[in-house]
MARSE-985858 format. One line per field, with one value per residue: residue in one letter; x, y, z of N, C-alpha, C in turn. Coordinates in steps of 0.001 Angstrom, whole numbers, plus 500000, padded with zeros to 6 digits. Layout:
nufi: (a  ...)
nX: (X  ...)
nY: (Y  ...)
nZ: (Z  ...)
caX: (X  ...)
caY: (Y  ...)
caZ: (Z  ...)
cX: (X  ...)
cY: (Y  ...)
cZ: (Z  ...)
//
This chain:
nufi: (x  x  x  x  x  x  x  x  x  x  x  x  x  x  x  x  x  x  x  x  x  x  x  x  x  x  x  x  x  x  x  x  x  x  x  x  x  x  x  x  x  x  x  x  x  x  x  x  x  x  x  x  x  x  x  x  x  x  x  x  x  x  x  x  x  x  x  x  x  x  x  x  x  x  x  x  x  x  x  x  x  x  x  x  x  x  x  x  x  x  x)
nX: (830157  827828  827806  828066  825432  823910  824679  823740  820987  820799  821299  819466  816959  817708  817707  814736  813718  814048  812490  812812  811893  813865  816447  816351  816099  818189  820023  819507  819882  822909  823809  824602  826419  828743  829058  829256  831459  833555  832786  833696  836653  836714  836341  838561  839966  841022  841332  840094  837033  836785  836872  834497  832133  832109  831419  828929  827766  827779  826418  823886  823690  823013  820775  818616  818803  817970  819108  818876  820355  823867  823271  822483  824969  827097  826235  826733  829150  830210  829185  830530  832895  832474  832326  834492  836241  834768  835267  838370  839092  837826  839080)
nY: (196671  195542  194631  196845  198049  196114  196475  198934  198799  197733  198985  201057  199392  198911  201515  201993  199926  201092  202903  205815  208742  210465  209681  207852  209600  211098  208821  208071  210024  210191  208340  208925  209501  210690  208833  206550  206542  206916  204722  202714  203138  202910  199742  199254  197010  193566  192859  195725  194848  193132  194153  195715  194165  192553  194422  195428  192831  192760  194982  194189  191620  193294  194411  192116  190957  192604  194985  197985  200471  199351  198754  201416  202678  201354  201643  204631  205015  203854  205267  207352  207121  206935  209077  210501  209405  210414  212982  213432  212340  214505  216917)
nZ: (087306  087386  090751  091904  091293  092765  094920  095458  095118  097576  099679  099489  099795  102426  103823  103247  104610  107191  107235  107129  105678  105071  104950  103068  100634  101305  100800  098066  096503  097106  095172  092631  089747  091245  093574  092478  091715  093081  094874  093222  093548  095918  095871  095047  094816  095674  098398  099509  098690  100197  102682  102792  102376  104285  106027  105114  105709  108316  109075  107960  109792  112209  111910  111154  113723  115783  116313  116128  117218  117195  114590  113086  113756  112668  110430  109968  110104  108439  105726  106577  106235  103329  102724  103212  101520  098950  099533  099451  096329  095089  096112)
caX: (829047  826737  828033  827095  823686  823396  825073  822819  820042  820820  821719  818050  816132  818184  816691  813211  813730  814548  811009  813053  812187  814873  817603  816043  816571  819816  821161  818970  821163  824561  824295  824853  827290  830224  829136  829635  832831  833967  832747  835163  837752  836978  836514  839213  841186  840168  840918  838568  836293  836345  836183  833096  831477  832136  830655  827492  827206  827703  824529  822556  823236  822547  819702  818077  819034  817121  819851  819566  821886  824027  823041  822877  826809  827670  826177  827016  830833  830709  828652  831815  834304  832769  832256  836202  836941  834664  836462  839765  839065  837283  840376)
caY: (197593  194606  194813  198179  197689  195447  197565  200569  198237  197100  200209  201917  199017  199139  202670  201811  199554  201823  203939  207010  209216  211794  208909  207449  210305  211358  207500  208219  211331  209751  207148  209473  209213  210926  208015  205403  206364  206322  202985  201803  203773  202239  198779  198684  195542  192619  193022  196278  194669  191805  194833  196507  193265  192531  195988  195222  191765  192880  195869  193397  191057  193964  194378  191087  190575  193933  195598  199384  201196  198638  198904  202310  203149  200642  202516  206216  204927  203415  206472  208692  206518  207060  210792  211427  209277  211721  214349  213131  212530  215909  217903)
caZ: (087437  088212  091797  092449  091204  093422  096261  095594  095264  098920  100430  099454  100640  103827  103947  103047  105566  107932  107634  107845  104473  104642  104790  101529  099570  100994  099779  096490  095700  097259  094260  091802  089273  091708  094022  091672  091303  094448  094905  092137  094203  097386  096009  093603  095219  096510  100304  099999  098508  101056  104202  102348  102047  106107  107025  104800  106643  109589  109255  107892  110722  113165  111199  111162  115104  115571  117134  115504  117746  116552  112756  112727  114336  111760  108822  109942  110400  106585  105032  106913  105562  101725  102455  103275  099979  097722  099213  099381  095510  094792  096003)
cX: (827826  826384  827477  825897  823402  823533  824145  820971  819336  820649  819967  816864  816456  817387  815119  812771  813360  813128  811449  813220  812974  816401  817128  816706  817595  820771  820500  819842  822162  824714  824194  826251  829084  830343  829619  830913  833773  833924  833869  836210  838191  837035  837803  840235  840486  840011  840071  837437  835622  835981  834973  832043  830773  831367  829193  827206  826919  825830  823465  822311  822657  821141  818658  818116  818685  818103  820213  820253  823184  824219  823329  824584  827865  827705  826787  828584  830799  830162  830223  832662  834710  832588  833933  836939  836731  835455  837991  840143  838439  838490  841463)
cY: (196888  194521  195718  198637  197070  195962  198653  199916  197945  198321  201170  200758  198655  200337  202926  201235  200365  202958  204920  207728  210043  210866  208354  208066  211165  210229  208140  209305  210979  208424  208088  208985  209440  209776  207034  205642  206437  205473  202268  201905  202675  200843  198318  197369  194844  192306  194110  196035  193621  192386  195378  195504  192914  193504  195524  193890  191888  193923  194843  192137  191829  194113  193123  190153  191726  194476  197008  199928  200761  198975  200469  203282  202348  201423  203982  206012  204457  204690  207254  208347  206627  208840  211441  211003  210177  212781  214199  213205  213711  216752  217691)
cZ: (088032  089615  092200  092491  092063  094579  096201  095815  097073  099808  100449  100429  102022  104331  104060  104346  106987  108379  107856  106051  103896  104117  103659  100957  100107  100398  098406  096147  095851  095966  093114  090981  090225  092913  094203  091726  092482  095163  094072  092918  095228  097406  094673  093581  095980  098179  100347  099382  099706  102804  103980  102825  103663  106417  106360  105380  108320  109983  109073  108996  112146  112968  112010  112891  116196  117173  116322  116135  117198  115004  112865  112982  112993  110225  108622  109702  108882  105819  105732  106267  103519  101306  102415  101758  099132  098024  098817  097574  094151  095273  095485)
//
């Protein structure tokens, strides 16, 4: 659970980052409890924990090498990837 604190932690001040206030508080509502649990889902083994990990290094090196086109193709393609899990696990 420590992890994910720390993942949700990251993920908002990526956002904050970001100066864009609507994307705040669409992550601030996607960490909800049905979130969380789709995080468990998606990291429940250690190779996806070790591709999650890659995708958040990679934004944050797009990031920090101020390449948003870049960062942001990176993030929309991981946000899609945890939107088909909730569903996939909601139906």
């Amino acid at each position: 659970m420590r992890a994910l604190s720390a993942m949700s932690r990251w993920v908002l001040a990526v956002a904050a980052a970001s100066q864009n206030s609507l994307l705040s508080a669409l992550l601030s509502i996607r960490l909800d409890g049905q979130m969380i649990a789709a995080r468990k889902a998606r990291n429940s083994t250690v190779k996806k924990r070790r591709e999650s990990l890659e995708v958040h290094l990679a934004i944050a090196e797009a990031i920090r090498e101020r390449r948003p086109r870049e960062a942001h193709d990176l993030m929309a393609h991981h946000c899609s990837d945890g939107k088909n899990l909730l569903i996939d696990r909601l139906e």
